[in-house]
C-alpha positions as a Python dict, from the first residue, in 0.01 Angstrom:
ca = {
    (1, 'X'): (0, 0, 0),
    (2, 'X'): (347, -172, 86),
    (3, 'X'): (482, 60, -180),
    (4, 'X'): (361, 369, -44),
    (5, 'X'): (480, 303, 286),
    (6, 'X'): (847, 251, 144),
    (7, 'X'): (835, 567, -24),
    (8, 'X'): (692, 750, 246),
    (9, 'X'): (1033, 612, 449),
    (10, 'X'): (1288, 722, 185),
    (11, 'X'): (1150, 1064, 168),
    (12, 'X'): (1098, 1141, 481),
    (13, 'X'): (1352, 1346, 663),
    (14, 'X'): (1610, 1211, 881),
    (15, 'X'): (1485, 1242, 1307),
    (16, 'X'): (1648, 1543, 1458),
    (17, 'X'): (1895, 1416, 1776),
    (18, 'X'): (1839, 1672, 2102),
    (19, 'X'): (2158, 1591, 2311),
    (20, 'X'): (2059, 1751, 2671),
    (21, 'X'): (2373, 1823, 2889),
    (22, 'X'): (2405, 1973, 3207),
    (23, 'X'): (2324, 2320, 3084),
    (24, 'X'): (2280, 2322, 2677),
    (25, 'X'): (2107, 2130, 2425),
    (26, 'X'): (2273, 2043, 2149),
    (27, 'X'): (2042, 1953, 1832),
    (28, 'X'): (2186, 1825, 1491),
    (29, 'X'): (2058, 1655, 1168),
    (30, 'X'): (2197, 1453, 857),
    (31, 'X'): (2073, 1406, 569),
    (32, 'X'): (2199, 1070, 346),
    (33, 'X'): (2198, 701, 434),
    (34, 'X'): (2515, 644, 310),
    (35, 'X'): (2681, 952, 262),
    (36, 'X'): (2622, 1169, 547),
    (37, 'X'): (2578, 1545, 517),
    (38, 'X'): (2495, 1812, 779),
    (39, 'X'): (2180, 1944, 779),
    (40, 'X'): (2159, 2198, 1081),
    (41, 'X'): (2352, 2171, 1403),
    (42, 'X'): (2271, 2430, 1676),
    (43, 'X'): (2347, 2476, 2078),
    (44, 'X'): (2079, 2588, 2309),
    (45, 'X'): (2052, 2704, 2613),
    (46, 'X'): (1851, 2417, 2862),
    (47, 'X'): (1630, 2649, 2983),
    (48, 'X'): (1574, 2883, 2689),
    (49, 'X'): (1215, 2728, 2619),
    (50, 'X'): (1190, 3030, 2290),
    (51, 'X'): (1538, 2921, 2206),
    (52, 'X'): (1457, 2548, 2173),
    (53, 'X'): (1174, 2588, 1963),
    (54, 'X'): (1340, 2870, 1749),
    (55, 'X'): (1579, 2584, 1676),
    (56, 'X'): (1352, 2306, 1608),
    (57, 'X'): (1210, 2536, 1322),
    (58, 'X'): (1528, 2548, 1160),
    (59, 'X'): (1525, 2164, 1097),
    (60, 'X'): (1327, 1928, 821),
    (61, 'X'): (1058, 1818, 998),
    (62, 'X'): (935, 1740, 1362),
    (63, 'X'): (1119, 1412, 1475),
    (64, 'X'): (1320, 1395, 1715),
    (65, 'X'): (1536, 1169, 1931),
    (66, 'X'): (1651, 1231, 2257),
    (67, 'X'): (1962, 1153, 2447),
    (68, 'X'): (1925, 1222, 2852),
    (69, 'X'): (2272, 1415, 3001),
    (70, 'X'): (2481, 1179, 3186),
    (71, 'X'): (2466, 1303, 3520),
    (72, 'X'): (2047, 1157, 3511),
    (73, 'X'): (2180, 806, 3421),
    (74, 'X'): (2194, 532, 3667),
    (75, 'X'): (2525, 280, 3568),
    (76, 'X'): (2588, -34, 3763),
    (77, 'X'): (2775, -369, 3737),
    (78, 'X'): (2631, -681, 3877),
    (79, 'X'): (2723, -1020, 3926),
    (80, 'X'): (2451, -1237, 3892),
    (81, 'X'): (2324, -1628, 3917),
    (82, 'X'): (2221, -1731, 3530),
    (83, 'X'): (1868, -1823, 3648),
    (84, 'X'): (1811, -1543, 3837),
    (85, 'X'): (1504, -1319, 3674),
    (86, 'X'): (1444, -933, 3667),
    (87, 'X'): (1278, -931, 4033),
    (88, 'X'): (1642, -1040, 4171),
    (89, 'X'): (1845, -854, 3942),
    (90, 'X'): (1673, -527, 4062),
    (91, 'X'): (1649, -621, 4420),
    (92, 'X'): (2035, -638, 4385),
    (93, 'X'): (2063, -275, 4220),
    (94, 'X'): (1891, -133, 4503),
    (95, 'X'): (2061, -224, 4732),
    (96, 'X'): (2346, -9, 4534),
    (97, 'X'): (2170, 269, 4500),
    (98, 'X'): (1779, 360, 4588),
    (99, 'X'): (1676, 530, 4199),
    (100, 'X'): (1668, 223, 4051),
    (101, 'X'): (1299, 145, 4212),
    (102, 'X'): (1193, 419, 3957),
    (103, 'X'): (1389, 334, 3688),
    (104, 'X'): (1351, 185, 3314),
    (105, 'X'): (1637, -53, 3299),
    (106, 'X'): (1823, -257, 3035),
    (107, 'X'): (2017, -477, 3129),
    (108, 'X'): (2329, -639, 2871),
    (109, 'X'): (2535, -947, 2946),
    (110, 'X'): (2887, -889, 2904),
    (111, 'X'): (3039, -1198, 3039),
    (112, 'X'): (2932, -1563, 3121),
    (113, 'X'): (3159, -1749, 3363),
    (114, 'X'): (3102, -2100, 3512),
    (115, 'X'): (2854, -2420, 3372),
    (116, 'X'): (2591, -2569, 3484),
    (117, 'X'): (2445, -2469, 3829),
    (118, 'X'): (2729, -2276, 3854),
    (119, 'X'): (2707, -2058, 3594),
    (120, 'X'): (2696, -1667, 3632),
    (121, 'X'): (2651, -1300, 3449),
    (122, 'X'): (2851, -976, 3473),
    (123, 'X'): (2554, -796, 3376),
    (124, 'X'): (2560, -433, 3225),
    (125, 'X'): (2271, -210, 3408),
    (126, 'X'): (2178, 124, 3255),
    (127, 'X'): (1903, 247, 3402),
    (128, 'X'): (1645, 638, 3353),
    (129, 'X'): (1458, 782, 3616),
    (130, 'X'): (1113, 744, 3431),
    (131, 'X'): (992, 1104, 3541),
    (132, 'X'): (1344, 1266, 3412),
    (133, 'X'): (1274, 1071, 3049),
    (134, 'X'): (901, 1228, 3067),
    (135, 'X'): (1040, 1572, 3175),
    (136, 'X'): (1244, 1614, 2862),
    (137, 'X'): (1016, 1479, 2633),
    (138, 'X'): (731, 1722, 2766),
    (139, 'X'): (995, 2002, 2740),
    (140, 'X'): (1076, 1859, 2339),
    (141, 'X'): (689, 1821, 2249),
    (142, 'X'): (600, 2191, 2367),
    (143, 'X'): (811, 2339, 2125),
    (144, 'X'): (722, 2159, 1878),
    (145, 'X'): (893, 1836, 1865),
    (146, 'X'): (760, 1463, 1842),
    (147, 'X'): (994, 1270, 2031),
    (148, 'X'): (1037, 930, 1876),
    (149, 'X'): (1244, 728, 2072),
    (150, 'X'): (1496, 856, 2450),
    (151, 'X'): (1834, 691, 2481),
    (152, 'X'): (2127, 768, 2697),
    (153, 'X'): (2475, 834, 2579),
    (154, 'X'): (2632, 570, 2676),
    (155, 'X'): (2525, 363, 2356),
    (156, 'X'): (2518, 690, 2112),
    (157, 'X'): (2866, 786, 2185),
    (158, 'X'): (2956, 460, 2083),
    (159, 'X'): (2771, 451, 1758),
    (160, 'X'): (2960, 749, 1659),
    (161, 'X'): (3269, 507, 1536),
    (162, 'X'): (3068, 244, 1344),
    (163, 'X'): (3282, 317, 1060),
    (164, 'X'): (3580, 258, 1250),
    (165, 'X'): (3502, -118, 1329),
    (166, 'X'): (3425, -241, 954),
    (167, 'X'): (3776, -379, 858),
    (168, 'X'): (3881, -749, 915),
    (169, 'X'): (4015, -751, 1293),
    (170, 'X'): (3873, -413, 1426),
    (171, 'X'): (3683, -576, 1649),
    (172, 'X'): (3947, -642, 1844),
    (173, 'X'): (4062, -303, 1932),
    (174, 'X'): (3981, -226, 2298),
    (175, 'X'): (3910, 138, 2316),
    (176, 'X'): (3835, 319, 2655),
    (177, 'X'): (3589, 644, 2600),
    (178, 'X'): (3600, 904, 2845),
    (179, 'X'): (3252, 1139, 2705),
    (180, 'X'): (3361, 1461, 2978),
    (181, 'X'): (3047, 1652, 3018),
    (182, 'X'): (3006, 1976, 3265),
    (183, 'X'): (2871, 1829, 3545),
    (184, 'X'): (3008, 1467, 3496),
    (185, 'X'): (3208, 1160, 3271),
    (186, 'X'): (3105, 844, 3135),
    (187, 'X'): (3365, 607, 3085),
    (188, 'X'): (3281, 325, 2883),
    (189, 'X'): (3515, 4, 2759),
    (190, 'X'): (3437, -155, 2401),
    (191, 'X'): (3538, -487, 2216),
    (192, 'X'): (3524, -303, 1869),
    (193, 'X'): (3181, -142, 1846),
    (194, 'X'): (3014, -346, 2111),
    (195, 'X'): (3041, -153, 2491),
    (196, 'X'): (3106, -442, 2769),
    (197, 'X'): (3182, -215, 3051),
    (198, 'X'): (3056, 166, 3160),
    (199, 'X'): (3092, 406, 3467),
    (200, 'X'): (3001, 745, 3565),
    (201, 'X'): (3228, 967, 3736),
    (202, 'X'): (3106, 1285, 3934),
    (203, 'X'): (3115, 1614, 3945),
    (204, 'X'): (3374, 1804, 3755),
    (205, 'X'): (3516, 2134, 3936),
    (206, 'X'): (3443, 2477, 3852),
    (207, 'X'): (3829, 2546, 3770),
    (208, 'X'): (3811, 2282, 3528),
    (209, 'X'): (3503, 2362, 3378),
    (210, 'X'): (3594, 2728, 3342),
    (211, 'X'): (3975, 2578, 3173),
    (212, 'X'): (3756, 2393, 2919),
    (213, 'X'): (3547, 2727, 2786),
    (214, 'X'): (3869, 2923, 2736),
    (215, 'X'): (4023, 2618, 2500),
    (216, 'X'): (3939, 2766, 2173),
    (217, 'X'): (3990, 2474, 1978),
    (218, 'X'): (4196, 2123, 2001),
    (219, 'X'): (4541, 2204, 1963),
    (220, 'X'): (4620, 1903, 1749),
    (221, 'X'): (4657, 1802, 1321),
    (222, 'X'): (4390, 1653, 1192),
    (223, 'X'): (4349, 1442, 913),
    (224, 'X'): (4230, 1599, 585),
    (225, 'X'): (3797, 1588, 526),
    (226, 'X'): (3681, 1273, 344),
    (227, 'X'): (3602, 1326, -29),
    (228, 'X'): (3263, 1387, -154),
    (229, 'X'): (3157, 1087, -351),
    (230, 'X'): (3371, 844, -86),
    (231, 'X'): (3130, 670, 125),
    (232, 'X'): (3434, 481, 279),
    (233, 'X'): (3630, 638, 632),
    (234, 'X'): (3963, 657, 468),
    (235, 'X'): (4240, 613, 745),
    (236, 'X'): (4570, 820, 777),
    (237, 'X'): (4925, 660, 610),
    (238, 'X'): (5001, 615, 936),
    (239, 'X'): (4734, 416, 1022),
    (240, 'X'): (4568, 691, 1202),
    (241, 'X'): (4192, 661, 1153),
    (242, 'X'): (4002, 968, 1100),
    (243, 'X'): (3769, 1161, 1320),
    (244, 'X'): (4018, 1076, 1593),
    (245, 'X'): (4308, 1327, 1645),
    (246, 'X'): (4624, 1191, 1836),
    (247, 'X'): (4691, 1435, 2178),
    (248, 'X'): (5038, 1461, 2247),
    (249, 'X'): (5202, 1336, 2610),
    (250, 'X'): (5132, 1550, 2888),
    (251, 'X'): (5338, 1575, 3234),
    (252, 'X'): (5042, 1730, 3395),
    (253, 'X'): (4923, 1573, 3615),
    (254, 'X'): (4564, 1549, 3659),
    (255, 'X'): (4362, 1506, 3979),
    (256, 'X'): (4423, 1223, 4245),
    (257, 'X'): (4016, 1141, 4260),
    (258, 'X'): (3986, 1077, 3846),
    (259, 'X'): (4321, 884, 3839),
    (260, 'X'): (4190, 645, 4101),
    (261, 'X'): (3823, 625, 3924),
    (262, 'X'): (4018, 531, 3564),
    (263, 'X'): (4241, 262, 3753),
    (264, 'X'): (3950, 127, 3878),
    (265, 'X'): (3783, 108, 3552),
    (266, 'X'): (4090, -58, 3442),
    (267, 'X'): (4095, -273, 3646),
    (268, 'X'): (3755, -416, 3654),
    (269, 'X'): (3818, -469, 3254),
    (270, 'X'): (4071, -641, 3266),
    (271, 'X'): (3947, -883, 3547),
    (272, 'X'): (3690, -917, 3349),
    (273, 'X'): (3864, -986, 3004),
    (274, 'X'): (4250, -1055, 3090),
    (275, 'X'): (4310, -1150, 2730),
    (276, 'X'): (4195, -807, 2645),
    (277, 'X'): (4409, -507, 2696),
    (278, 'X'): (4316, -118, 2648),
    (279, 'X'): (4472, -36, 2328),
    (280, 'X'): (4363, 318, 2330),
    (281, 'X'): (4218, 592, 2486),
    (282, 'X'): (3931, 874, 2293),
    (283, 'X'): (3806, 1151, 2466),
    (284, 'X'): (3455, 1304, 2350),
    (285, 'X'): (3246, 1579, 2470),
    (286, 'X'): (3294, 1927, 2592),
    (287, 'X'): (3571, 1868, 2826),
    (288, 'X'): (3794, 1695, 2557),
    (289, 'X'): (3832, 2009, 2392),
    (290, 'X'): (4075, 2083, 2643),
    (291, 'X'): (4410, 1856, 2496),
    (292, 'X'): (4625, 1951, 2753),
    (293, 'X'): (4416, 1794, 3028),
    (294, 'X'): (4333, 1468, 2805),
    (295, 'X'): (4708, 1446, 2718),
    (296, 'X'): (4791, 1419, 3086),
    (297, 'X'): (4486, 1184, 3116),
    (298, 'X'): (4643, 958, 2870),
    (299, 'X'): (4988, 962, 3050),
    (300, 'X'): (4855, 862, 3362),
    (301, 'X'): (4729, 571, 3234),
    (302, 'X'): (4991, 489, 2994),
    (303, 'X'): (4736, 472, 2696),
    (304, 'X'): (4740, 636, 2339),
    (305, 'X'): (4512, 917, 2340),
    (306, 'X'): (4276, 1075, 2086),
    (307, 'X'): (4010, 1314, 2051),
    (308, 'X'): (3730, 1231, 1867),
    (309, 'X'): (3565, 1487, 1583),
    (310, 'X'): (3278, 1403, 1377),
    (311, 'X'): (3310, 1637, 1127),
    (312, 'X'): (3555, 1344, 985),
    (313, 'X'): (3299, 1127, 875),
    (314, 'X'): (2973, 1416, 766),
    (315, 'X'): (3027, 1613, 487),
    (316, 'X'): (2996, 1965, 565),
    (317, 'X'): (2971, 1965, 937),
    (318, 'X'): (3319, 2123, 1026),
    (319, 'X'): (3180, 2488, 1129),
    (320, 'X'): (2872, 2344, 1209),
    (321, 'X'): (2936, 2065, 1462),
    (322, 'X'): (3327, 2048, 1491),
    (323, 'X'): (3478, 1924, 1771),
    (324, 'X'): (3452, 1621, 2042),
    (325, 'X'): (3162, 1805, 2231),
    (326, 'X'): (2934, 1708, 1910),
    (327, 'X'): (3043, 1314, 1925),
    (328, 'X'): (2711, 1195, 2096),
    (329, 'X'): (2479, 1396, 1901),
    (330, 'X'): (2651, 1253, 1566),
    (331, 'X'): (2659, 922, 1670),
    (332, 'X'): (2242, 916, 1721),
    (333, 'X'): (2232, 1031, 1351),
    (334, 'X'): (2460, 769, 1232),
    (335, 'X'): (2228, 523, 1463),
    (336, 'X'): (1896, 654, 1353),
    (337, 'X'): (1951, 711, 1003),
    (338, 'X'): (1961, 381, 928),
    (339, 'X'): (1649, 295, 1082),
    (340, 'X'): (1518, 598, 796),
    (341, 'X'): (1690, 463, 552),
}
């Protein structure tokens, strides 16, 4: 019976990832544990219920995960005493922001300061509005869909460059991710592949939005496609990794509200981890596919910049799923198809 199961695991088909933004869904699907290869990536429209399940059809099987868009998540830093339990933590996060009462929450410790008595947690809240997380997986089961597992983009975007961290001493690279979105960004600080600081910024303005549908593609070189057969994420000569594409210096400036937001983040970071500097800066999502803007974004903060493209690291998926706006929906294949595997 044990043997059955296994085999029943290796053939099934890999889950489909539904990435909802502010007003398309964006579904995608590998196939290969180890060597990744598109299987169908399509954009629909959020409220195109004939579209969605037109698209589900396209894909092997019914399987889904879900990633909610970021303006629905709830992101908050706390401070807390090491003994304190959930019924403080949250009393705490309300009194930041009233959602949380309704919200699923996991919590992640990113730093420990102090002994003894004295000892306290900077503790990582993420946090989904329980009927938001119903709503799309009502709207994913009526077309079709069984929804497996929900997750937020903060941790998909992330998983996206796994293959980036697998050297000797990539863990120490400090990378800020700014995932731009219509409606919204997430910026998020990692040690390596491991996230110890995240923060939402609001709304994005309609002459911005409007600059990043007229950028036909990211003006930069990238890096040649891995070969078939390779199962390793080959880096550039000069030490370049792929999927990321360097953005050239900007003097644009870019608005006074996000510059102050990005210091901030900054700033908490590196009270946080002093030892630790920002080495870089990678853009994802629909906004980074204007360079210009991330170029300036990069200048401002005095930070190497590079936009991300997972059609680096899966075989076939560079007219499919090209370009930074595609980074969260191939990172929850990269995370889920090990757990088919």
């Amino acid at each position: 019976m044990g043997s059955l199961h296994w085999l029943t695991r290796r053939i099934s088909p890999q889950p489909i990832s539904a990435v909802f933004g502010s007003e398309m869904i964006r579904f995608m699907q590998v196939r290969g544990s180890s060597e990744h290869t598109i299987q169908g990536a399509v954009e629909v429209a959020l409220d195109d219920s004939d579209g969605i399940s037109e698209a589900l059809a396209l894909f092997k099987g019914k399987r889904c995960v879900a990633c909610l868009p970021t303006t629905d998540i709830l992101v908050q830093h706390i401070r807390v005493n090491v003994e304190e339990g959930d019924s403080e933590i949250l009393e705490k996060l309300l009194k930041q922001d009233h959602r949380w009462g309704n919200a699923e929450v996991r919590k992640v410790c990113v730093k420990t300061t102090g002994s003894g008595g004295t000892s306290k947690q900077e503790l990582l809240c993420v946090g989904v509005d329980r009927t938001i997380s119903r709503n799309v997986m009502e709207k994913l089961e009526s077309a079709g869909a069984e929804v497996a597992a929900v997750t937020v983009p903060l941790y998909a975007s992330i998983r996206a460059f796994d293959k980036l961290y697998r050297r000797d001493g990539d863990e120490k690279m400090t990378s800020m991710l700014i995932d731009m979105d219509e409606s919204s960004s997430m910026v998020m600080i990692a040690h390596g592949a491991n996230c110890v600081f995240a923060h939402r910024i609001g709304l994005i303005s309609p002459d911005m939005k409007a600059d990043w549908e007229t950028s036909a593609k990211v003006q930069t070189t990238h890096s040649p496609p891995p070969q078939t057969g390779s199962s390793e994420f080959e880096r550039r000569n000069e030490n370049e990794p792929r999927g990321l594409c360097g953005v050239q210096e900007s003097g644009d400036g870019i608005e006074e509200n996000f510059a102050i937001e990005l210091e901030r983040c900054l700033r908490h970071h590196d009270a946080l981890f002093p030892e630790r500097a920002v080495d870089r800066v990678i853009f994802t999502g629909n906004g980074a596919n204007d360079a210009i803007r991330c170029g300036g974004i990069a200048s401002e903060l005095g930070l190497e910049g590079f936009i991300a493209d997972p059609a680096a690291w899966i075989n076939g998926a560079s007219e499919l799923a090209g370009g930074p706006a595609w980074t969260t929906a191939a990172g929850m294949c990269l995370r889920y198809s090990e757990v088919a595997a």
